[in-house]
PLY file of the C-alpha trace (Angstrom):
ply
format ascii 1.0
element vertex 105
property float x
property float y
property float z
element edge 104
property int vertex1
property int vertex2
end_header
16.34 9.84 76.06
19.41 12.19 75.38
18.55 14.94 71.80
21.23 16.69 70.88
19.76 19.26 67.92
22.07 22.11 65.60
20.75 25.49 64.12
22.41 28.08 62.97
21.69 31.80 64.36
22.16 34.59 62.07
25.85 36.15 63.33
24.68 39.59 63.52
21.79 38.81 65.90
24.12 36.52 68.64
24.09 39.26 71.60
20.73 39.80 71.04
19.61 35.68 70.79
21.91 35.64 74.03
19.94 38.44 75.88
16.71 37.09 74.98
17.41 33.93 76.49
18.56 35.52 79.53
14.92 36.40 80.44
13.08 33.64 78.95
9.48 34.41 79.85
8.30 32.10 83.09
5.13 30.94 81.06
7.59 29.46 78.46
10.02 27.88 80.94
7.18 26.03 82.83
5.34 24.51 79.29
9.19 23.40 78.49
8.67 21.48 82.49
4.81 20.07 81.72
5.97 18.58 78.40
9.12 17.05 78.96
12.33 19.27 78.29
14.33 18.51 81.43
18.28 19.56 81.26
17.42 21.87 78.65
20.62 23.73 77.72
21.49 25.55 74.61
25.38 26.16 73.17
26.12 29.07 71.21
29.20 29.36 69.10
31.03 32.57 67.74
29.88 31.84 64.21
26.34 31.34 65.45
26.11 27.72 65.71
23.61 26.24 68.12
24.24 23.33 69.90
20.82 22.02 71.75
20.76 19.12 74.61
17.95 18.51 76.21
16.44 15.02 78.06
12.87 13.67 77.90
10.90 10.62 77.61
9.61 10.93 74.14
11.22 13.95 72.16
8.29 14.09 69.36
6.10 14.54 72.03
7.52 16.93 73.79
8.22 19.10 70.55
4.33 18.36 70.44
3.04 18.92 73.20
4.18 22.69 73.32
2.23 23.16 69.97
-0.45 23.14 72.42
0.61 26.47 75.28
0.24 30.04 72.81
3.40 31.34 75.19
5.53 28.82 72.81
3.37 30.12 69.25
4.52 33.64 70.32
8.04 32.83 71.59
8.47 31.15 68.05
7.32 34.02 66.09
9.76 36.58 67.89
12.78 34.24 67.44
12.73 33.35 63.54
14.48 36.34 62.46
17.33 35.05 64.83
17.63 31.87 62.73
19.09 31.55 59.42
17.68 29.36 56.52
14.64 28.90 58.66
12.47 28.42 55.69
10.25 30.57 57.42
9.27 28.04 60.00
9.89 27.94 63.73
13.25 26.76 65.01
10.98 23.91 66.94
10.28 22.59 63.22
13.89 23.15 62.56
15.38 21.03 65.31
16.60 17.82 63.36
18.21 15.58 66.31
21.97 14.44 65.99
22.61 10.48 66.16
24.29 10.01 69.26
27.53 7.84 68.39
29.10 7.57 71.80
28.11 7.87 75.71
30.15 7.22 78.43
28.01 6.17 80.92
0 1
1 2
2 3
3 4
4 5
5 6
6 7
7 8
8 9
9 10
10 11
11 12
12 13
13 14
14 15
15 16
16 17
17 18
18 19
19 20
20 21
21 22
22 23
23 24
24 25
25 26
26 27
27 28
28 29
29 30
30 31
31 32
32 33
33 34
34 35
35 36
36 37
37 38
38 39
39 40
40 41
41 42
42 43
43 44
44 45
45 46
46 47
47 48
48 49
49 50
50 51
51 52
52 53
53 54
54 55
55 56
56 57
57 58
58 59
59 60
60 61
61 62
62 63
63 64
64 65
65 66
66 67
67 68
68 69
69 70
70 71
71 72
72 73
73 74
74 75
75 76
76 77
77 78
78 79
79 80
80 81
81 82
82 83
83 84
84 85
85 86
86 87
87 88
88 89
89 90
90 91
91 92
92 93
93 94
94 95
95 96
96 97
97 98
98 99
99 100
100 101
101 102
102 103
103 104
């Protein structure tokens, strides 16, 4: 299955949302492999709109299933002040998937 997800990243935290994830911690990237995420890629736009795509065989699951590694509980909690209108829950909570309309394969 193919999730496509939007959130919105405060503007005046982008470079510092964009250096974070350029040393994601090694404990988080290998919970995101054991539950799922594969293809995992984020998109960030000037304005601070995030653009998530990610593959997996059950997305609720995966979402789940890293409920369950503390790496992802503390990950969260660092990266909600990044987020706007968060209503002070973790962007994983947050991620509402887009309908997918059209793919060409």
């Amino acid at each position: 299955m193919r999730v496509c997800f939007t959130l919105q990243v405060r503007p005046e935290k982008l470079e510092e949302y964009k250096n974070r994830h350029a040393q994601v911690w090694p404990e988080m990237l290998d919970a995101l492999r054991q539950t799922g995420w594969r293809n995992y890629t984020l998109f960030l736009k000037g304005d601070g709109m995030l653009v998530g795509y990610l593959e997996t065989d059950d997305f609720e699951k995966a979402r789940e299933g890293m409920k369950n590694f503390p790496v992802n509980a503390l990950w969260q909690a660092e990266m909600m002040e990044f987020f706007a209108a968060n209503d002070d829950k973790p962007a994983d909570d947050n991620m509402a998937p887009l309908e997918e309309v059209f793919h060409l394969d």
